[in-house]
PyMOL CGO cylinders between C-alpha atoms (Angstrom):
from pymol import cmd
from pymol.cgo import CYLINDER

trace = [
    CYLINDER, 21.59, -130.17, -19.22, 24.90, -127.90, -19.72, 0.3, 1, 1, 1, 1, 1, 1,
    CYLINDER, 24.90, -127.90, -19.72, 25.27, -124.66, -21.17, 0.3, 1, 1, 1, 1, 1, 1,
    CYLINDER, 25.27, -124.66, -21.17, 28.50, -123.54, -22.36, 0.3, 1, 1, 1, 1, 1, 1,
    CYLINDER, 28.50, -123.54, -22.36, 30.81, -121.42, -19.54, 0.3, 1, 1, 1, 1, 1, 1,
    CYLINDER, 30.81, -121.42, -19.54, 30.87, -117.95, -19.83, 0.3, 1, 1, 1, 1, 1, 1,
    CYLINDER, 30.87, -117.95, -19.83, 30.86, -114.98, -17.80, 0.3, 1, 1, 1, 1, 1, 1,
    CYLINDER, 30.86, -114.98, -17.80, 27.58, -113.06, -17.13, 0.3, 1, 1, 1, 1, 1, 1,
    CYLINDER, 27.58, -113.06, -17.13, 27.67, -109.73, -17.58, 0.3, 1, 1, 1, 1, 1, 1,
    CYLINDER, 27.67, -109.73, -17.58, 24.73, -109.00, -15.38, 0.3, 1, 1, 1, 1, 1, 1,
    CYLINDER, 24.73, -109.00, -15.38, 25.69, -107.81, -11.79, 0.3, 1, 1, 1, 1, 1, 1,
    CYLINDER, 25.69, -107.81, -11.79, 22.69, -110.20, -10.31, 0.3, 1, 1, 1, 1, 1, 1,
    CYLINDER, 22.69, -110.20, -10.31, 25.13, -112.83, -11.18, 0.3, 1, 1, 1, 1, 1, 1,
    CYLINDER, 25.13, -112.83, -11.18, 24.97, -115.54, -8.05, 0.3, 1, 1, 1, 1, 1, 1,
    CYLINDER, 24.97, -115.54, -8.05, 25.90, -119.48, -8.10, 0.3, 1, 1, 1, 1, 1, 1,
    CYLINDER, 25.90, -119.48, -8.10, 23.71, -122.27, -7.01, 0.3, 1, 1, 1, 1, 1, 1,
    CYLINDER, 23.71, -122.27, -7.01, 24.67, -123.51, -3.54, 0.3, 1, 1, 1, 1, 1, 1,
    CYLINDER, 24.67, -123.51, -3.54, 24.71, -126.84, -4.61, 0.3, 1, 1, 1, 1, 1, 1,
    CYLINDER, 24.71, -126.84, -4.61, 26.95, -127.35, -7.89, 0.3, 1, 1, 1, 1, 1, 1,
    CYLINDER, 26.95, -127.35, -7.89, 28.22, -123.71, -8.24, 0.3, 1, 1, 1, 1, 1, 1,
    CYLINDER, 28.22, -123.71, -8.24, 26.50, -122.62, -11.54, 0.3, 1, 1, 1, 1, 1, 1,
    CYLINDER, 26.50, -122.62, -11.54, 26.01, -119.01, -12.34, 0.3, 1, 1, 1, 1, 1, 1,
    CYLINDER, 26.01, -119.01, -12.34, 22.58, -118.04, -12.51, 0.3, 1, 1, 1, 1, 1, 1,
    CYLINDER, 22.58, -118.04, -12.51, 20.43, -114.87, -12.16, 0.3, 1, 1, 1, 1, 1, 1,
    CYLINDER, 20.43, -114.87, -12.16, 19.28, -114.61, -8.40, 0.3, 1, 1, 1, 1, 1, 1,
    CYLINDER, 19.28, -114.61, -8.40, 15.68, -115.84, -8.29, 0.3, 1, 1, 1, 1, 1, 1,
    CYLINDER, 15.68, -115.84, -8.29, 15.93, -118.82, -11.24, 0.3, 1, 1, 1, 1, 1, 1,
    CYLINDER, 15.93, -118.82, -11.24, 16.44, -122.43, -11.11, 0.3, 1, 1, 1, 1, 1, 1,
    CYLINDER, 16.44, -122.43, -11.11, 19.10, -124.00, -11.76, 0.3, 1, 1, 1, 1, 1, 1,
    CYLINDER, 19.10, -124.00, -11.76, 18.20, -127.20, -13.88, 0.3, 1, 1, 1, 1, 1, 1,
    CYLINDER, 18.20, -127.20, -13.88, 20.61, -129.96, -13.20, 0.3, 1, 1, 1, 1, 1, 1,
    CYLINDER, 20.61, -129.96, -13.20, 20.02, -129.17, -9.60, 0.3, 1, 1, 1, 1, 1, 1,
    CYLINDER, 20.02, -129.17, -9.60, 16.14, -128.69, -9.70, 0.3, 1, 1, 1, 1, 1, 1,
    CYLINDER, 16.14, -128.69, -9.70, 16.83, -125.69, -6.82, 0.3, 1, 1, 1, 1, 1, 1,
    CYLINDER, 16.83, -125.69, -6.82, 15.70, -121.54, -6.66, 0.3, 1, 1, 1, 1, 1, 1,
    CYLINDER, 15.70, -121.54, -6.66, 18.85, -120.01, -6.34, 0.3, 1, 1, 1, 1, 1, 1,
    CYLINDER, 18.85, -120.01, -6.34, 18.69, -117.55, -3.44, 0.3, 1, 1, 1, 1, 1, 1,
    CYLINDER, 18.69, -117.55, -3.44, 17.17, -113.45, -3.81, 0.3, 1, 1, 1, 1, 1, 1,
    CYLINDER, 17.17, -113.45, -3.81, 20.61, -111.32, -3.80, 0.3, 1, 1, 1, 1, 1, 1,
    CYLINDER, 20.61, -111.32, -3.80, 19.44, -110.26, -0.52, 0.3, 1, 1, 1, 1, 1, 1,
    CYLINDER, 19.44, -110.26, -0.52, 21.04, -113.11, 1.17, 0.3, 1, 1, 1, 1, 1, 1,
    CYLINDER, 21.04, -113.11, 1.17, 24.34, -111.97, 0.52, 0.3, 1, 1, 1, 1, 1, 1,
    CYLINDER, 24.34, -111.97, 0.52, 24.99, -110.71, 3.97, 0.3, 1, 1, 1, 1, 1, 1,
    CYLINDER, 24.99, -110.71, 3.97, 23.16, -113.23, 6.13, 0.3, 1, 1, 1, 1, 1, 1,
    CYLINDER, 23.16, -113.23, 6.13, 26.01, -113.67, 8.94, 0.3, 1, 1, 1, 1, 1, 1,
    CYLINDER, 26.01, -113.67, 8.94, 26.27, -117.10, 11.42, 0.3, 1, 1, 1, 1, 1, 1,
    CYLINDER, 26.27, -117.10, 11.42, 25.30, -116.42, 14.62, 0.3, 1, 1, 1, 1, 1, 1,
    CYLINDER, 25.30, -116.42, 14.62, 26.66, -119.58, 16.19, 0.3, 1, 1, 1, 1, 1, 1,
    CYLINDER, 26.66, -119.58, 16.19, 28.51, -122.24, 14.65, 0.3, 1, 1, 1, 1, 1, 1,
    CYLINDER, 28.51, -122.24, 14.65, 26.67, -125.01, 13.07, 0.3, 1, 1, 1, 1, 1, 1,
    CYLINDER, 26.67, -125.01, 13.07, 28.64, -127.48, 14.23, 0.3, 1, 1, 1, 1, 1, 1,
    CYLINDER, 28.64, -127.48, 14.23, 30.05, -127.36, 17.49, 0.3, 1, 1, 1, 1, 1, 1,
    CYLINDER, 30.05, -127.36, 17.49, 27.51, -124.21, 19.33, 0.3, 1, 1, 1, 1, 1, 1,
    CYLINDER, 27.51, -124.21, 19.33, 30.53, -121.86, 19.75, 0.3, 1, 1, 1, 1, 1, 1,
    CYLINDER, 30.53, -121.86, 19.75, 28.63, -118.09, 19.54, 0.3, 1, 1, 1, 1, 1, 1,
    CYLINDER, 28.63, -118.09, 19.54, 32.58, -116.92, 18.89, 0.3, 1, 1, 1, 1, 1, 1,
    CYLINDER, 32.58, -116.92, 18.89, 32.95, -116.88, 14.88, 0.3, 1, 1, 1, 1, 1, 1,
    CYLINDER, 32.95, -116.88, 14.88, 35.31, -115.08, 13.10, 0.3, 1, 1, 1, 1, 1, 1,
    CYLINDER, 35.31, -115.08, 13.10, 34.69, -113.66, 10.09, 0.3, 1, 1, 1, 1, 1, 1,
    CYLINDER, 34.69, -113.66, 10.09, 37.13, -113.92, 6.90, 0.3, 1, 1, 1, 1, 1, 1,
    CYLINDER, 37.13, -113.92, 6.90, 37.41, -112.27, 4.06, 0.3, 1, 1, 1, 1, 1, 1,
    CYLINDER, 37.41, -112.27, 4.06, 39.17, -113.79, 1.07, 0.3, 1, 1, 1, 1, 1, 1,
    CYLINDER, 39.17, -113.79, 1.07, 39.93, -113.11, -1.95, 0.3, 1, 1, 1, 1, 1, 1,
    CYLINDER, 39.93, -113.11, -1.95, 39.98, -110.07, -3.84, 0.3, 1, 1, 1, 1, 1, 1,
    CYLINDER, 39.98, -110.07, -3.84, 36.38, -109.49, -3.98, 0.3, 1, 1, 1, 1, 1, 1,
    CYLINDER, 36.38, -109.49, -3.98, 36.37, -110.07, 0.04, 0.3, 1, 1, 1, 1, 1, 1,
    CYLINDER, 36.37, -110.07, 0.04, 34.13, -113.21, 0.13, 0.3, 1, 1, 1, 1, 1, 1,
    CYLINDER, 34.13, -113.21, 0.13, 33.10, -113.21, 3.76, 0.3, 1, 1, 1, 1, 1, 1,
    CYLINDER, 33.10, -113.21, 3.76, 32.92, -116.60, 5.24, 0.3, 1, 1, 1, 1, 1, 1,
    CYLINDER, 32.92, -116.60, 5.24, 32.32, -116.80, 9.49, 0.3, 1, 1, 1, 1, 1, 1,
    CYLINDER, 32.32, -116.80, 9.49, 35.16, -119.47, 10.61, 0.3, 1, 1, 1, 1, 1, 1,
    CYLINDER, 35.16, -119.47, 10.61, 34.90, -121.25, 14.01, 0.3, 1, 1, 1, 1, 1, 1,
    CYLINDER, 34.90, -121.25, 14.01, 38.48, -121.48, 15.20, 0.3, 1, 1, 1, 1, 1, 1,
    CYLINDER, 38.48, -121.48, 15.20, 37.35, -124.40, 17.57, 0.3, 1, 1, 1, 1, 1, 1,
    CYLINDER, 37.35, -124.40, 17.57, 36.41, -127.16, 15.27, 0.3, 1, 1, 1, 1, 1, 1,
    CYLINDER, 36.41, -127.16, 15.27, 37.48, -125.18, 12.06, 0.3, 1, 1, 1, 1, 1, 1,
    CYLINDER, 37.48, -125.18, 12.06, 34.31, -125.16, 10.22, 0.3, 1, 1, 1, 1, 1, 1,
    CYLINDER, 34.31, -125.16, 10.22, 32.69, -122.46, 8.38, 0.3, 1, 1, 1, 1, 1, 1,
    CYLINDER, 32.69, -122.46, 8.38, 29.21, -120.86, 6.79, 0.3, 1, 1, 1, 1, 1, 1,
    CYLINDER, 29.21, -120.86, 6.79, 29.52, -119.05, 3.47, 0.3, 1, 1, 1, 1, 1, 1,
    CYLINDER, 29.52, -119.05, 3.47, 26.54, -116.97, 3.01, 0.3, 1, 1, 1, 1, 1, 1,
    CYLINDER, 26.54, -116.97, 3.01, 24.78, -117.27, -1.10, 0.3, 1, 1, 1, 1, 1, 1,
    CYLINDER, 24.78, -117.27, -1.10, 26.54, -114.15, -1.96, 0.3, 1, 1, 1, 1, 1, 1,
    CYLINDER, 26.54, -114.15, -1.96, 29.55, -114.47, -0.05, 0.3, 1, 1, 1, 1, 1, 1,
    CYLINDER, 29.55, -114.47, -0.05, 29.27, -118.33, -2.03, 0.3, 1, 1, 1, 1, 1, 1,
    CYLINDER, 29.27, -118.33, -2.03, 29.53, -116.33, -5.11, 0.3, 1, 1, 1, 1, 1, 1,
    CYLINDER, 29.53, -116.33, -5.11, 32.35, -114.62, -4.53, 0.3, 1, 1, 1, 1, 1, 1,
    CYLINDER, 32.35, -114.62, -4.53, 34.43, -117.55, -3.03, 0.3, 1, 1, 1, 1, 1, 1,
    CYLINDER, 34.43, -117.55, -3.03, 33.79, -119.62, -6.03, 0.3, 1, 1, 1, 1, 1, 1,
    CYLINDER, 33.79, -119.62, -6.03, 35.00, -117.25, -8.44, 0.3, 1, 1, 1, 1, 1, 1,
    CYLINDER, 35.00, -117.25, -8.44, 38.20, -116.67, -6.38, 0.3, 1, 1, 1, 1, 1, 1,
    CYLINDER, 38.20, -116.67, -6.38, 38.39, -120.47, -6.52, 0.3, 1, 1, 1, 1, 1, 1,
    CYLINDER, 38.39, -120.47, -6.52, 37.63, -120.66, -10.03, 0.3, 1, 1, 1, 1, 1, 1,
    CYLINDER, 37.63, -120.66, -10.03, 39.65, -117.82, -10.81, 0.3, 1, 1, 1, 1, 1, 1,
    CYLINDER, 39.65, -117.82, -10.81, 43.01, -119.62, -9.02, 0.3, 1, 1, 1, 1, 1, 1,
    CYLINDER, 43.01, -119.62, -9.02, 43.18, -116.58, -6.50, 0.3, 1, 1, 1, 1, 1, 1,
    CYLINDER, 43.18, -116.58, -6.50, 45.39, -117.14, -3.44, 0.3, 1, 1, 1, 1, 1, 1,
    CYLINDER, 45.39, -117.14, -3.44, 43.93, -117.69, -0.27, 0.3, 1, 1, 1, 1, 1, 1,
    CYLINDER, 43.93, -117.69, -0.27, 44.71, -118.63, 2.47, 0.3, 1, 1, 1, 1, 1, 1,
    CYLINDER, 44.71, -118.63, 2.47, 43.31, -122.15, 3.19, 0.3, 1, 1, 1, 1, 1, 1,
    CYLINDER, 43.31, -122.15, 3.19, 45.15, -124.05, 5.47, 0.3, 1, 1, 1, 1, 1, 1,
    CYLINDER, 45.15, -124.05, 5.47, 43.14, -122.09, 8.52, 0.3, 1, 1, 1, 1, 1, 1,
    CYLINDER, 43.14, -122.09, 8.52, 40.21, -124.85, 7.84, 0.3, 1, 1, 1, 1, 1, 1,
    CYLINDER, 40.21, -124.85, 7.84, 42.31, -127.87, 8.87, 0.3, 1, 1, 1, 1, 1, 1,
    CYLINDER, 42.31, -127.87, 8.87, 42.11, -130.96, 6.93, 0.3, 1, 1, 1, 1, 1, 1,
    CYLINDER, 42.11, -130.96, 6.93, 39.27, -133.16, 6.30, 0.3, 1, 1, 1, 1, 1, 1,
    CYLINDER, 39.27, -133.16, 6.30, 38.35, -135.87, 8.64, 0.3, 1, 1, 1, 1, 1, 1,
    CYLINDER, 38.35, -135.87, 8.64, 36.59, -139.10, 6.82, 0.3, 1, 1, 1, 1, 1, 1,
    CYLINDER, 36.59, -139.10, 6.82, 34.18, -140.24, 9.62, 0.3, 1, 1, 1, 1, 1, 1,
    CYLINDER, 34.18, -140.24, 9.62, 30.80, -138.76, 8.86, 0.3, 1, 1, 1, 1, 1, 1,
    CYLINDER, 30.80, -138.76, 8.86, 29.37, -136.26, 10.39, 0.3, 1, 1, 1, 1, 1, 1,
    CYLINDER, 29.37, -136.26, 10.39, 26.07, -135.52, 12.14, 0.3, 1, 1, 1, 1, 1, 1,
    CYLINDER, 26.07, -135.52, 12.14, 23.32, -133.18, 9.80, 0.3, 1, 1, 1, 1, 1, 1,
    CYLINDER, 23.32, -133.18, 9.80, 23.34, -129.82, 11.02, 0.3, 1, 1, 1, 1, 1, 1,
    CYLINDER, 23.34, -129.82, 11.02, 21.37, -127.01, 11.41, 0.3, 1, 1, 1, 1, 1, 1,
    CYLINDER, 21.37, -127.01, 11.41, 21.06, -123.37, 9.38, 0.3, 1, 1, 1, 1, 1, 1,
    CYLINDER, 21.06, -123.37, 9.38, 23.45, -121.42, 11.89, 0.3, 1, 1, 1, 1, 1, 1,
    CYLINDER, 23.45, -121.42, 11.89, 21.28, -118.71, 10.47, 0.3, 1, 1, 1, 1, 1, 1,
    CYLINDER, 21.28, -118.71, 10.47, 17.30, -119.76, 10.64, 0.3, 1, 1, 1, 1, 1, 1,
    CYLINDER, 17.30, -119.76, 10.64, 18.40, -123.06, 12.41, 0.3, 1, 1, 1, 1, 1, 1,
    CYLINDER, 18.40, -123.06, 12.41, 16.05, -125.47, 10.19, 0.3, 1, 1, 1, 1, 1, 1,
    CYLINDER, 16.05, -125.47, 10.19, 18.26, -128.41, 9.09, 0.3, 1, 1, 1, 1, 1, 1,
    CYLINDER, 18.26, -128.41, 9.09, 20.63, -128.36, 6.24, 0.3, 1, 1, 1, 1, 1, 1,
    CYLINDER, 20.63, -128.36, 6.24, 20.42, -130.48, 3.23, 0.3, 1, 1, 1, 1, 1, 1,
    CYLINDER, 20.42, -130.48, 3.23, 23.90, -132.77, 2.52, 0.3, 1, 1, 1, 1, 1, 1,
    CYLINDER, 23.90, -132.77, 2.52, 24.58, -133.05, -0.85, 0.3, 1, 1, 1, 1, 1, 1,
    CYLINDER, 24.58, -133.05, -0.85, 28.04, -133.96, -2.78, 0.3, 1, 1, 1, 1, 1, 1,
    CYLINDER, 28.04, -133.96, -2.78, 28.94, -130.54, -4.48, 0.3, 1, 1, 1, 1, 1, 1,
    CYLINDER, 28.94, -130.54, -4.48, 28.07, -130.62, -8.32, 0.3, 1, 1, 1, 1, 1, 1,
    CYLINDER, 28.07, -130.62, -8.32, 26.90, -134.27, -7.78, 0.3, 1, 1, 1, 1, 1, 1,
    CYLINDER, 26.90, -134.27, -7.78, 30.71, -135.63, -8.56, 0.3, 1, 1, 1, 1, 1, 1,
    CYLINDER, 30.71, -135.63, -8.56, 32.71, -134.29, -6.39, 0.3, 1, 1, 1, 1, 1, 1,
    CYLINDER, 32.71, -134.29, -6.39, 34.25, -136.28, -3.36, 0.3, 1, 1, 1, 1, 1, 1,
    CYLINDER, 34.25, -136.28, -3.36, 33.19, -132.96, -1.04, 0.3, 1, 1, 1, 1, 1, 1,
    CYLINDER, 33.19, -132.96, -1.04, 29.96, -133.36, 0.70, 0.3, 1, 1, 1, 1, 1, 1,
    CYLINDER, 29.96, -133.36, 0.70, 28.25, -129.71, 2.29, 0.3, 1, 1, 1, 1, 1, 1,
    CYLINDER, 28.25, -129.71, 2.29, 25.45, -128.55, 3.68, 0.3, 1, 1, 1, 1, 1, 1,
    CYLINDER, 25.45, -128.55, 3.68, 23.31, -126.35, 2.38, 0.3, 1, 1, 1, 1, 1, 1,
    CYLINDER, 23.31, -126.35, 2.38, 20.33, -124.10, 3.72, 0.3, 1, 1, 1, 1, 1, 1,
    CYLINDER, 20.33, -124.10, 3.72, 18.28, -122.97, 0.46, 0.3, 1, 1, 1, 1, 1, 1,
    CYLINDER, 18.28, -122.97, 0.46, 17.67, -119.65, 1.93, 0.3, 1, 1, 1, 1, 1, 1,
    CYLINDER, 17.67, -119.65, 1.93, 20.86, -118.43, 3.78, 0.3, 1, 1, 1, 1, 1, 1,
    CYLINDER, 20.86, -118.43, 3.78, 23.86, -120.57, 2.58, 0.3, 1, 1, 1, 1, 1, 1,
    CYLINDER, 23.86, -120.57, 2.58, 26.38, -123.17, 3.11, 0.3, 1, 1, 1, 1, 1, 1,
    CYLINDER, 26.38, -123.17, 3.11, 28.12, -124.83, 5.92, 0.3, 1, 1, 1, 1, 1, 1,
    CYLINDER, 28.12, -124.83, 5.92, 31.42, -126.60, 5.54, 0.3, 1, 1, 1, 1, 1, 1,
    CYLINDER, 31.42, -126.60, 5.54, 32.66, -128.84, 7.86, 0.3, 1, 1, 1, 1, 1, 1,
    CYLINDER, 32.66, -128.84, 7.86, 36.61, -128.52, 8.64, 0.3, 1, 1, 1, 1, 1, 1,
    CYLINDER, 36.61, -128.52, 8.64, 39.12, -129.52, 5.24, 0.3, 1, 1, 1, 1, 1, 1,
    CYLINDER, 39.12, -129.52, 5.24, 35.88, -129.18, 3.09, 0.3, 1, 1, 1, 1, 1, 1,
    CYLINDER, 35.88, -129.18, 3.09, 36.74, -125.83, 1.83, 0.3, 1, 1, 1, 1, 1, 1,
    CYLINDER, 36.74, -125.83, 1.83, 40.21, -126.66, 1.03, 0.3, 1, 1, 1, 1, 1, 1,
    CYLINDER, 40.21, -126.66, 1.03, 39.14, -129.64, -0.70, 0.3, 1, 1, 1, 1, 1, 1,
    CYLINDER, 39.14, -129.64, -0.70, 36.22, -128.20, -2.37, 0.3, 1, 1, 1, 1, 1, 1,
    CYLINDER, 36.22, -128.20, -2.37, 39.15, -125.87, -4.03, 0.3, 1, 1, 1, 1, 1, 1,
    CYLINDER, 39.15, -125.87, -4.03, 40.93, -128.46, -5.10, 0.3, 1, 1, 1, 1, 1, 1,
    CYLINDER, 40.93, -128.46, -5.10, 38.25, -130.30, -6.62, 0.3, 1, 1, 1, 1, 1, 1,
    CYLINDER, 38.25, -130.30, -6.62, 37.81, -126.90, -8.88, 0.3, 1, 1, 1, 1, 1, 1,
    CYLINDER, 37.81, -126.90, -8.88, 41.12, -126.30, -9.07, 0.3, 1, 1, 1, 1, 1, 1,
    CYLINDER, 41.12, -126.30, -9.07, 42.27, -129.74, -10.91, 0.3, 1, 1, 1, 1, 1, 1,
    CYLINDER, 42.27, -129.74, -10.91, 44.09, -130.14, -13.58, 0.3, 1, 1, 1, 1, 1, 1,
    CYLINDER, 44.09, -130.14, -13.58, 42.14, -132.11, -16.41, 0.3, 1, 1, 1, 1, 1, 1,
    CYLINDER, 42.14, -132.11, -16.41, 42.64, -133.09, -19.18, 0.3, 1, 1, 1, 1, 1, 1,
    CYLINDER, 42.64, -133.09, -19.18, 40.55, -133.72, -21.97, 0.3, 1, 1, 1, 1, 1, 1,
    CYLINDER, 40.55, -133.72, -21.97, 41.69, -136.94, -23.30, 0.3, 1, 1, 1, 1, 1, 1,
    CYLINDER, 41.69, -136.94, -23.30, 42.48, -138.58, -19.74, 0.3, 1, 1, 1, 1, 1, 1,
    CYLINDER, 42.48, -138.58, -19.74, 40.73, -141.29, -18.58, 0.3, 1, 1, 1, 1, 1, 1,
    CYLINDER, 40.73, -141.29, -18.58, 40.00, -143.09, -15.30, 0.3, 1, 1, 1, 1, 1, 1,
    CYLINDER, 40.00, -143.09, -15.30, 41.89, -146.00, -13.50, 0.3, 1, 1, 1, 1, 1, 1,
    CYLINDER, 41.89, -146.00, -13.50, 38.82, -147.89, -15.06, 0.3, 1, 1, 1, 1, 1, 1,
    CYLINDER, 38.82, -147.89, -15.06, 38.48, -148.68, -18.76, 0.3, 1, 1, 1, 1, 1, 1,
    CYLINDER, 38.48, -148.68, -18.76, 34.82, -149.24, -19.30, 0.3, 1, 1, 1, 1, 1, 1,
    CYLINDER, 34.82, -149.24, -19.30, 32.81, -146.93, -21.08, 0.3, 1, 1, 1, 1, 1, 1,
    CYLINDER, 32.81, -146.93, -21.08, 30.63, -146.16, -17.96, 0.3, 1, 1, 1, 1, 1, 1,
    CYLINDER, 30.63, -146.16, -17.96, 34.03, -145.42, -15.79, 0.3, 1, 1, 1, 1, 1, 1,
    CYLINDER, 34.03, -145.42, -15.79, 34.76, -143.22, -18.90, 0.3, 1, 1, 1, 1, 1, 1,
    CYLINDER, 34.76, -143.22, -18.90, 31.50, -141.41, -19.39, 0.3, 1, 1, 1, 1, 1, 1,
    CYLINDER, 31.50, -141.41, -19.39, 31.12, -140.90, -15.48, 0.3, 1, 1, 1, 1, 1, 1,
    CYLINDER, 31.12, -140.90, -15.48, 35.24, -139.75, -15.67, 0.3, 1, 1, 1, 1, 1, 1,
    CYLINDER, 35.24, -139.75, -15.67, 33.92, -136.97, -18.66, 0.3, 1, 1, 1, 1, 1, 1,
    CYLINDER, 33.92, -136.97, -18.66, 30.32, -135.59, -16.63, 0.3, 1, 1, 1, 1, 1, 1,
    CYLINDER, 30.32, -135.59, -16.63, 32.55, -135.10, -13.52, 0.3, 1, 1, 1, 1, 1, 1,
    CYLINDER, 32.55, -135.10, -13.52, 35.20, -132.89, -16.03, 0.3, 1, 1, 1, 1, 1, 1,
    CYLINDER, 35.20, -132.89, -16.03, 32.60, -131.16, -17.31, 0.3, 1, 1, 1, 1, 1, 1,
    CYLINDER, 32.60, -131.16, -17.31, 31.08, -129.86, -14.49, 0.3, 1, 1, 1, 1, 1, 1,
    CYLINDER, 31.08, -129.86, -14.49, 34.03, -128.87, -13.08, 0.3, 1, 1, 1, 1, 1, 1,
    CYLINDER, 34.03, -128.87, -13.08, 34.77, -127.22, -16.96, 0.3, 1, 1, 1, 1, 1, 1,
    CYLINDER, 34.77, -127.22, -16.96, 31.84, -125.09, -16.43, 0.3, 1, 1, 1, 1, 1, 1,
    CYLINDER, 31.84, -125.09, -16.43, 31.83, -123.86, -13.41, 0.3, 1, 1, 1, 1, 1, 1,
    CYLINDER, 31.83, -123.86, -13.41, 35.73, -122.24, -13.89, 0.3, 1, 1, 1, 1, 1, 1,
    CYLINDER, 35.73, -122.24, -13.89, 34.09, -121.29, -17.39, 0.3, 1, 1, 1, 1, 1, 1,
    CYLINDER, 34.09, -121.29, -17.39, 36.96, -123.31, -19.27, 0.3, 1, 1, 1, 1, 1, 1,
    CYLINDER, 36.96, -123.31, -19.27, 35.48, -123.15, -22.74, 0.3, 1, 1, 1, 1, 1, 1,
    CYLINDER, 35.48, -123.15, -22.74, 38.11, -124.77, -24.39, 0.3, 1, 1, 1, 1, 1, 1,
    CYLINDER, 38.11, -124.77, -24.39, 37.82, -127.70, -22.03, 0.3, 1, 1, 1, 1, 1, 1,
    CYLINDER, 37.82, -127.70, -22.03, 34.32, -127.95, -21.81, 0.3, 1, 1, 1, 1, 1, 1,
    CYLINDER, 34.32, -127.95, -21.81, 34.18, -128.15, -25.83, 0.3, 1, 1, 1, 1, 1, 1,
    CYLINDER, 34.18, -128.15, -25.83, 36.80, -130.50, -25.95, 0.3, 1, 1, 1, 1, 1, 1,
    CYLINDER, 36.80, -130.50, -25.95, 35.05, -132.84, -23.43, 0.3, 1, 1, 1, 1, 1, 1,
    CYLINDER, 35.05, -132.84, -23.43, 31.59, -132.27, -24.99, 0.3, 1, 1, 1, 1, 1, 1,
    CYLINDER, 31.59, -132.27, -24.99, 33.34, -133.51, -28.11, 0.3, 1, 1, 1, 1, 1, 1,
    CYLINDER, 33.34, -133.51, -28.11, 34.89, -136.49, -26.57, 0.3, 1, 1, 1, 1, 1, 1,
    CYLINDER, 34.89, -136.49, -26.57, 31.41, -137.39, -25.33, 0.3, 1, 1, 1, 1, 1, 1,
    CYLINDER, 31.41, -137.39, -25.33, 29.58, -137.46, -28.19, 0.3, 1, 1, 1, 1, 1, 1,
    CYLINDER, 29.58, -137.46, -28.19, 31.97, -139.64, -29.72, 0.3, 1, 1, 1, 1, 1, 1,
    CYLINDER, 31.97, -139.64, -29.72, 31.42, -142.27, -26.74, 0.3, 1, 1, 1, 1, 1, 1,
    CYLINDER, 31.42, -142.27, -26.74, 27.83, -142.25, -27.28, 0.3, 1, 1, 1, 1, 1, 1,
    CYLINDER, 27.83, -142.25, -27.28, 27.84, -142.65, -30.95, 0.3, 1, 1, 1, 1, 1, 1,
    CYLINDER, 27.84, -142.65, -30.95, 30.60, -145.74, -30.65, 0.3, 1, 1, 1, 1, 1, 1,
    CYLINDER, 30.60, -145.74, -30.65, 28.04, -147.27, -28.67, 0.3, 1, 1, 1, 1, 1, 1,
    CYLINDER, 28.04, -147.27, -28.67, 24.89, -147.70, -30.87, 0.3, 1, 1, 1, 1, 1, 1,
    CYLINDER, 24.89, -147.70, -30.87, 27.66, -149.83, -33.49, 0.3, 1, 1, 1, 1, 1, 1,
]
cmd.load_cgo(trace, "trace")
């Protein structure tokens, strides 16, 4: 289900809108079961925002590869194209600085779905990578809507520090084993080799003391 981080060396490099895996524009990404987006999607822009109707965005760019994301200054959401996704997530992943506090803080009563600010078919609402405490919506097609404090807190979900040997609150092997998944998704996505072999490790070793 994992392959070991690494960088691609291929300039078709995009990651899937849903957990943030690299993959080559055009394939599926496995754990996810999605097509990751043509590269032509990189510059789809918001017309309106997804959220609240305001036609007004303003568009960002952050990071030093200039990952353009279209920010509504009224209820401080945003739509990150599949390219722009790219980009953002390796800024992320990369521990870049940028300038975050502009999307507010995140606000725990749920939220209606939305529509594609883009093709305006509804989003799908997943949690990103499947662990993560950050919940987005995503158009296949176009791209990614955040809803305000989700892009600061999808950074610091990335942008933890784990460690390999830590364990949850919980001592059960199922808190553990759900604790180690979570760590290694995050492991590969900021292509942390060392971590992601160290938790691999530490898995396997889980598994086996269970069939004794």
């Amino acid at each position: 289900m994992y392959r070991t981080p690494g960088v691609r060396t291929s300039s078709e490099r995009q990651r899937c809108l849903y957990c943030g895996r690299e993959q080559r524009p055009g394939e599926e990404c496995v754990p996810c079961r999605i097509l990751v987006p043509p590269a032509a999607s990189a510059h789809y822009r918001a017309t309106l925002c997804a959220r609240c109707g305001n036609p007004n965005l303003t568009r960002l760019a952050l990071g030093p590869n200039d990952a353009e994301v279209d920010h509504c200054l009224g209820c401080r959401g945003a739509f990150v194209s599949s390219g722009a996704w790219t980009a953002l997530l390796d800024a992320i992943a990369a521990g870049e600085a940028l300038d975050l506090a502009r999307f507010g803080e995140r606000v725990e009563s749920p939220f209606p779905l939305v529509r594609c600010p883009v093709c305006r078919y509804e989003m799908e609402r997943a949690r990103f990578a499947g662990t993560s405490a950050v919940v987005i919506d995503v158009c296949n097609q176009h791209g990614t809507w955040l809803d305000r404090g989700e892009l600061p807190a999808l950074a610091a979900f990335l942008r933890g520090a784990p460690d390999a040997q830590a364990s949850p609150a919980g001592t059960s092997d199922e808190e553990v084993e759900r604790y180690i998944m979570r760590e290694l998704v995050r492991a590969e996505i900021t292509r942390d080799k060392a971590l992601y072999d160290a938790l691999h490790a530490r898995l396997a070793t889980l598994r086996r003391s269970r069939r004794w």
